[in-house]
Structures are given as structure tokens and as C-alpha cells.
PAFIGU-84229 format. One line per field, with one value per residue (C-alpha): residue in one letter; z, y, x. Coordinates in Angstrom, 1 decimal, padded with zeros to 4 digits. Example, Ala and Ser with C-alpha at 12.3 -4.5 7.8 and 13.67 -1.06 7.14 Angstrom:
<recs>
res [A,S];
Z [007.8,007.1];
Y [-004.5,-001.1];
X [012.3,013.7];
</recs>
This chain:
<recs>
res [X,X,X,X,X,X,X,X,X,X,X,X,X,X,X,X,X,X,X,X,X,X,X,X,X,X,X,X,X,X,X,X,X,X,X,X,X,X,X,X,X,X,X,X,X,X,X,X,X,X,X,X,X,X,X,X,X,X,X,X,X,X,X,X,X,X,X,X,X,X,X,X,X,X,X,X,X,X,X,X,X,X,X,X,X,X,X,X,X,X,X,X,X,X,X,X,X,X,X,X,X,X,X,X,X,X,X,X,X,X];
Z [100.1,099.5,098.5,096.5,099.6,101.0,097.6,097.6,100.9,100.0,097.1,099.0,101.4,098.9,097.3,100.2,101.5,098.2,098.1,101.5,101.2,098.1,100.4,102.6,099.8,099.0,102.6,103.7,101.3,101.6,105.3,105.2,107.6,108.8,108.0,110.7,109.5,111.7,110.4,113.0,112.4,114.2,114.2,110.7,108.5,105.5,103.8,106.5,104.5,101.2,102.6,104.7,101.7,099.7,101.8,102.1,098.2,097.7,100.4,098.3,095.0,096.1,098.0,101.3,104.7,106.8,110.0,109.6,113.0,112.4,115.9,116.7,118.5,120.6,123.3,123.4,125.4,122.5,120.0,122.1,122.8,119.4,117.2,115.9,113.0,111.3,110.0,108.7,109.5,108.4,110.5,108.9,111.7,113.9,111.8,109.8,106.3,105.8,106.6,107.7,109.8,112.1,113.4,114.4,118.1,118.5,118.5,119.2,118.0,117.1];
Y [086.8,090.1,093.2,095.7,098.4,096.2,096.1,099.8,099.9,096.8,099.3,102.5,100.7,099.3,102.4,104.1,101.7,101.5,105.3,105.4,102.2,103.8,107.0,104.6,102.4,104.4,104.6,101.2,099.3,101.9,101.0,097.6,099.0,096.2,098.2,097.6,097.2,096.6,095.7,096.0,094.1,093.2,089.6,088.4,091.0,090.0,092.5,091.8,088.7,090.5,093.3,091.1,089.4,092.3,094.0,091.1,091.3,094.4,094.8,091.4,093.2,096.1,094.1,095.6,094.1,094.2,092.8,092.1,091.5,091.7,092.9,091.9,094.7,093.2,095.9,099.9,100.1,097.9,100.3,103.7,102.2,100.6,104.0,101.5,104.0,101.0,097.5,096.8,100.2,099.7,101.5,101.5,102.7,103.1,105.8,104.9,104.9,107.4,111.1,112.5,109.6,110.6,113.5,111.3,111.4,108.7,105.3,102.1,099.1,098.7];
X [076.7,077.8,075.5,075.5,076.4,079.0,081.0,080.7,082.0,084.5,086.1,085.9,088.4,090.7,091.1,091.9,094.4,096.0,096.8,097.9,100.1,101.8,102.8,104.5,106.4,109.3,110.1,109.4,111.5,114.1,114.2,112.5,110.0,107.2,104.0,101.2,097.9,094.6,091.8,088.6,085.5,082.3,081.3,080.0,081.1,081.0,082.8,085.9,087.4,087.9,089.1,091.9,092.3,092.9,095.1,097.5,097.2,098.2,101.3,102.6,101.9,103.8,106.7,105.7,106.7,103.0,101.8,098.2,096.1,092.7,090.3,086.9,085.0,082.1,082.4,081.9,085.5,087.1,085.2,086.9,090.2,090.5,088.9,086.3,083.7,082.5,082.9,085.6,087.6,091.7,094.3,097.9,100.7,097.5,096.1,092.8,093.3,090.4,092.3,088.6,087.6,090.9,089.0,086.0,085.4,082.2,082.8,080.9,079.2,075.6];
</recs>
């Protein structure tokens, strides 16, 4: 069951990944570019499924071409080498969709 926190979380990410996937959609179905999207998770996050959901939502919504491949970080090397902040974090031509967290230098799972 979802909380009240994870929603938040849940539509902080949507919004987010909306506004950067609508940079990119002018370009993309000029050139019919396959958008990469990551999704990173730890095991059992609940808010993961909606937001996998969502995303797949919204690239049909908008007629964009995506690869979705969702990563489960169980280690601190998979955390570094992957740029996992926190569960779920969303990367979009490897660049996380949040513009501040691409200056974050920590990584790691708790």
C-alpha cells in the first residue's frame, strides 16, 4: 500500500519526467529517436511500479519511441556506477530527470 510520502514522491517524479520528456519530443519524433529511460529501484519499492507504469504511459501518450529497463541496486558499486540517490530515481539519455540531483556526488543504498 502506498503512503502518503511515497505519492508525494510518486508525483514529484512524474512531473519531472513529464517536463523533461516534452524537451525531448519535438526532436525525437522529428528524428524517431528511441528515448532511453532507467528507472533504478531497491527491492520492494513500492512506489517503483507506478512510476514504470507511468512512464510508459506518458511516452505512449506523447507518441514517443522509449526503451524502458528498469535496475535493481542491491550493492554500493551498483548505486556508484549506476548514480543511484534514491528509490526510484529516473534517468532519461542517462541523465536523471531531476537537473539538481546531476550534481550529486554520494550514492548508495540503505
Amino acid at each position: 500500500m502506498l503512503n502518503k510520502s511515497n505519492v508525494y514522491i510518486i508525483l514529484f517524479v512524474c512531473f519531472l519526467f513529464v517536463a523533461y520528456l516534452l524537451s525531448f519530443n519535438a526532436h525525437a519524433k522529428e528524428v524517431g529517436e528511441v528515448i532511453s529511460v532507467k528507472v533504478l529501484s531497491i527491492k520492494g519499492c513500492e512506489a517503483t511500479p507506478p512510476t514504470i507504469d507511468l512512464v510508459k504511459s506518458v511516452a505512449q501518450e506523447l507518441k514517443i519511441k522509449i526503451k524502458l529497463t528498469h535496475v535493481v541496486v542491491e550493492t554500493s558499486e551498483i548505486a556508484t556506477k549506476e548514480r543511484f540517490i534514491g528509490s526510484p530515481t529516473v534517468q532519461i539519455n542517462g541523465l536523471d530527470i531531476d537537473p539538481s540531483a546531476r550534481e550529486i556526488q554520494q550514492f548508495g543504498v540503505t
